[in-house]
C-alpha positions as MATLAB code, in Angstrom:
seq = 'XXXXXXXXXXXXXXXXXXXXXXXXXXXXXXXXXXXXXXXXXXXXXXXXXXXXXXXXXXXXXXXXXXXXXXXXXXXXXXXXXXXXXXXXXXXXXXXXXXXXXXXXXXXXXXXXXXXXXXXXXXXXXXXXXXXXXXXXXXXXXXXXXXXXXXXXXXXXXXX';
ca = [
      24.249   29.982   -7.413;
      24.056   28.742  -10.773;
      26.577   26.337  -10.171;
      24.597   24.866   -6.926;
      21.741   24.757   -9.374;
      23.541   22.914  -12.447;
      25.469   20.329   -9.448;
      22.092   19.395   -7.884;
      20.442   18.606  -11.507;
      23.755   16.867  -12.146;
      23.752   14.751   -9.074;
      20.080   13.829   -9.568;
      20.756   12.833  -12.950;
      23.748   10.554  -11.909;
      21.561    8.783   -9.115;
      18.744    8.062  -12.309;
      21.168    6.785  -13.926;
      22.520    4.399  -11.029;
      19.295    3.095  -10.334;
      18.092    2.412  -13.697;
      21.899    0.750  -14.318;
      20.909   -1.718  -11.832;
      22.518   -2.964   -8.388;
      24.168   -5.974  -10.073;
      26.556   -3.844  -11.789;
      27.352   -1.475   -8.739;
      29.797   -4.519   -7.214;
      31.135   -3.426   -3.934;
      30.415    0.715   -3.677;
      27.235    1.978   -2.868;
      25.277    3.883   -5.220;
      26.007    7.000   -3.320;
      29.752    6.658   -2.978;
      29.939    5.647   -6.435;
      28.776    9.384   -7.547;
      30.603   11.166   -5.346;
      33.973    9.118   -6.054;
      33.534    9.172  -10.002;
      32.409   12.057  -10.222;
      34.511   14.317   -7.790;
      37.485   13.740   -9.900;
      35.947   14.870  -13.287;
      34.643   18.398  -11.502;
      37.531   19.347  -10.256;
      39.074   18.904  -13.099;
      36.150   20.754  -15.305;
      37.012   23.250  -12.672;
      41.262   23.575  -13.563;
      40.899   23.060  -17.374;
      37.786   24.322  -19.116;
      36.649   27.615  -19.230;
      35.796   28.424  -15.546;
      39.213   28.372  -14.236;
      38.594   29.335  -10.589;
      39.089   26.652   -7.856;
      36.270   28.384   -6.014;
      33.576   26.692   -8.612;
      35.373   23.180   -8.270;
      35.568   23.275   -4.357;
      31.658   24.657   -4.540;
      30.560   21.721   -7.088;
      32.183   18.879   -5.295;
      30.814   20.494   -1.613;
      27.293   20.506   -3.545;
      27.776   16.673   -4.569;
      29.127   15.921   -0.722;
      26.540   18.101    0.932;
      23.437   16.058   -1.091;
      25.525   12.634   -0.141;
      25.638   13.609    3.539;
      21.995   14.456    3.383;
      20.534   11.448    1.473;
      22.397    9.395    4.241;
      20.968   10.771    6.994;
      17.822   10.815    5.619;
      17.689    7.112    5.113;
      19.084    6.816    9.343;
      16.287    9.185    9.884;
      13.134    8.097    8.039;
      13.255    4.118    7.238;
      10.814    4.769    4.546;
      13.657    6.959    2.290;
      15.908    3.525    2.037;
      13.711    1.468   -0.276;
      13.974    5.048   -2.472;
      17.377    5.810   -2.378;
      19.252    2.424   -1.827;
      16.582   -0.419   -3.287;
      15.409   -3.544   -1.406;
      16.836   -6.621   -1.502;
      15.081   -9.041   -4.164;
      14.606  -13.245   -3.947;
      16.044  -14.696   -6.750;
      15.866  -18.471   -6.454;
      13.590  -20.318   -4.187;
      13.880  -24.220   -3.433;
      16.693  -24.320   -6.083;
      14.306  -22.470   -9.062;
      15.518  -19.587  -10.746;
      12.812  -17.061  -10.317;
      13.572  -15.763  -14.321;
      10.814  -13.277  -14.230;
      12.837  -11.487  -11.049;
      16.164  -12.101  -12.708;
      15.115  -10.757  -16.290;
      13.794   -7.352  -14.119;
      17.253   -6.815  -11.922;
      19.182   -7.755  -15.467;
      20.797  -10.617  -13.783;
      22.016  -13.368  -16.238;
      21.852  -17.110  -15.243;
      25.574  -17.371  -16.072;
      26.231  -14.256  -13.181;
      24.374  -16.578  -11.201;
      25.903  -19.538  -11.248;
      29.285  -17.750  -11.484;
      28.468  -16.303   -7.602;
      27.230  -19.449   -6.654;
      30.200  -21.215   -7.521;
      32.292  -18.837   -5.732;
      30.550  -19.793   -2.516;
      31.388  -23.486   -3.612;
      27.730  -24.410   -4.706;
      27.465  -27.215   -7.717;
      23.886  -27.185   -8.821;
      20.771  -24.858   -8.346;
      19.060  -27.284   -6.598;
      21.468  -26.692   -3.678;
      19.851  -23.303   -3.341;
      17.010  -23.102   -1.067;
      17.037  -19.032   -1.097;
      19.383  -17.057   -3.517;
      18.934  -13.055   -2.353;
      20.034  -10.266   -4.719;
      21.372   -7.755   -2.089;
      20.582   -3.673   -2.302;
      24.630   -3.265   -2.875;
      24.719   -6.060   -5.996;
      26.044   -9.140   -4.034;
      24.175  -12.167   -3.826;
      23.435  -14.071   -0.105;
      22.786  -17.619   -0.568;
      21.556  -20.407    1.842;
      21.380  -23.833    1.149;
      20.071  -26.860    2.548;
      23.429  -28.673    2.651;
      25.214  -25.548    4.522;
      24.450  -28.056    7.862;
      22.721  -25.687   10.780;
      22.005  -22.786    9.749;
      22.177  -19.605   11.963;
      24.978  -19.339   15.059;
      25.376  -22.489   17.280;
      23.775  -22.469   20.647;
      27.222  -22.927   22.332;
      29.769  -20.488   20.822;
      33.587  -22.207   20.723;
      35.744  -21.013   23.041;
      39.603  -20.491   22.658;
];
């Protein structure tokens, strides 16, 4: 039981740390599959090499860490007020092609990560921006005035 005990505190600790290391940095793995993945590796092999050599306390530390994933995703499919807790919310970072710094400085987003994504997505100059989003999973949605229509056409092409 200790074990349980020392995985949960473990796993909490690890989600702290997630959130406080800040969705820009996650890339393309949610915060929750990043803990289990990096961290499922290292207990097994805590559980092969260091004193505890029984595969019973690696199997029971990495079903602990599985167990509190499964759980924390369907709580946020059950209650829609758990998701802004466990997974964020996404955040406006430019509006009508201004760099909302105060937002940026808060979500540790430099201007040069910024403008890096933006060009990416083939966009010159902030003022092309009318709404830059900082997504829950660290990518950034932009729309821009010179994207043409925005939304799906009326007709959809066929063939």
């Amino acid at each position: 039981m200790e074990l349980v005990v020392r995985a949960v505190v473990m796993f909490g600790f690890l989600w702290l740390v997630t959130r406080v290391a800040g969705r820009s940095t996650l890339g393309e793995l949610s915060t929750f599959q990043l803990l289990l993945y990096v961290t499922m590796g290292d207990l097994v092999q805590q559980s092969i090499t260091q004193q505890d050599y029984s595969v019973t306390s690696g199997i029971l530390a990495v079903s602990t860490f599985a167990v509190l994933t499964i759980a924390i995703s369907w709580a946020n499919t059950r209650w829609r007020r758990v998701r802004p807790l466990t997974h964020g919310v996404p955040v406006v970072i430019v509006r009508s092609g201004d760099p909302l710094l105060d937002v940026m400085t808060r979500e540790r987003l430099p201007v040069n990560d910024l403008m890096a994504a933006a060009r990416e997505k083939g966009i010159r100059r902030f003022t092309e921006i009318d709404l830059a989003v900082l997504e829950t999973d660290g990518k950034i949605s932009f729309f821009t005035s010179t994207a043409g229509d925005s939304g799906s056409p009326e007709r959809p092409s066929v063939g």
